[in-house]
C-alpha positions as CSV (number, residue, x, y, z in Angstrom):
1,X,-93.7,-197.8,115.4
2,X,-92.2,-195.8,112.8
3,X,-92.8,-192.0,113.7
4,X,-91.0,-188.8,112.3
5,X,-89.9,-187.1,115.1
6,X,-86.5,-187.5,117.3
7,X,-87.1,-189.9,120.2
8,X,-84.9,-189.1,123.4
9,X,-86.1,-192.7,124.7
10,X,-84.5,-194.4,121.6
11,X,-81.0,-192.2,121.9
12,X,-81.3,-193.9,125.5
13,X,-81.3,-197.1,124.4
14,X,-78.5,-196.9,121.9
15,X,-76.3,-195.4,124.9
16,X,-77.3,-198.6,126.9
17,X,-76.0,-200.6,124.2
18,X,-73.0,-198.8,123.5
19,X,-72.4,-199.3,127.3
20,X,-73.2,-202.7,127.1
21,X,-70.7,-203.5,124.2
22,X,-67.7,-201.8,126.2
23,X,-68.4,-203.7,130.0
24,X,-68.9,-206.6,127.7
25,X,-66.4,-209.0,125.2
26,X,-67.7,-206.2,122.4
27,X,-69.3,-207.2,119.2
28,X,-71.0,-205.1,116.7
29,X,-73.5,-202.6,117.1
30,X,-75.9,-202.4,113.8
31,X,-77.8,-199.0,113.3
32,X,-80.1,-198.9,110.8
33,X,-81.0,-202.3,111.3
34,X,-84.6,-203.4,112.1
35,X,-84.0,-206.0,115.5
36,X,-84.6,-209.3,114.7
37,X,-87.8,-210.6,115.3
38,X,-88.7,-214.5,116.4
39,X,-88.4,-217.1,113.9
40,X,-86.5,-214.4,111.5
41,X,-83.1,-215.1,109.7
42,X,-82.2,-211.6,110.4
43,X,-83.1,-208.2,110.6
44,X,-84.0,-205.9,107.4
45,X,-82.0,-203.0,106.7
46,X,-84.1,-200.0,107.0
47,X,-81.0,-197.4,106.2
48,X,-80.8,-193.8,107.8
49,X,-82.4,-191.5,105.6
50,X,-85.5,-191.1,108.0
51,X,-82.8,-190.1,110.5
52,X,-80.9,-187.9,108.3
53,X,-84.1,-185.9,107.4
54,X,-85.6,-186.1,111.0
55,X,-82.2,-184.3,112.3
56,X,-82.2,-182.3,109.6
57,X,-78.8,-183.1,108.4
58,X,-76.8,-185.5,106.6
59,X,-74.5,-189.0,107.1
60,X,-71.9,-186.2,108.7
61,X,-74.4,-184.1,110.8
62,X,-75.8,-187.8,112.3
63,X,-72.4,-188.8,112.7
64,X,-71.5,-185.4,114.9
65,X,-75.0,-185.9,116.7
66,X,-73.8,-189.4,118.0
67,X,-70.9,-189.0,118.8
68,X,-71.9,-185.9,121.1
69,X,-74.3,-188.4,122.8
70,X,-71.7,-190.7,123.1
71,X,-69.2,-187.9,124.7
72,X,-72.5,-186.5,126.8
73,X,-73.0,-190.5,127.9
74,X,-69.2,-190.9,128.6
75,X,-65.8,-190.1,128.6
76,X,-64.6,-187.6,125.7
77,X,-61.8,-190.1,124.7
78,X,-64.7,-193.1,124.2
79,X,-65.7,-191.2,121.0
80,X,-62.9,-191.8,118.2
81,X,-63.3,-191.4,114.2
């Protein structure tokens, strides 16, 4: 469910994922993206703006906001531009 409002529980989920990816072989981490669902080709693209306005900031304020989850999750050198 789509809801307007900044979900801790969801910033959990993309740190598992990014944790994931790096114990892993990698790959590519889509945010933005609705998940595939069964019998789908793919997932639709659902963009950032409700993110952006939810945060109350723009593609460089969401971009600072991850990556101080990511250096709060892990090591400050994980984090790179």
């Amino acid at each position: 469910m789509k809801e307007n409002r900044q979900d801790k529980k969801l910033e959990a989920v993309i740190m598992k994922a990014i944790a994931a990816f790096s114990n892993g072989n990698g790959g590519t981490i889509l945010i933005g993206v609705k998940d595939k669902e069964k019998g789908e080709k793919g997932g639709e693209v659902l963009g950032l703006e409700n993110d952006f306005s939810i945060l109350g900031k723009r593609r460089d304020g969401f971009e600072l906001h991850l990556g101080e989850l990511i250096k709060k999750n892990f090591k400050e050198t994980f984090w790179t531009n």
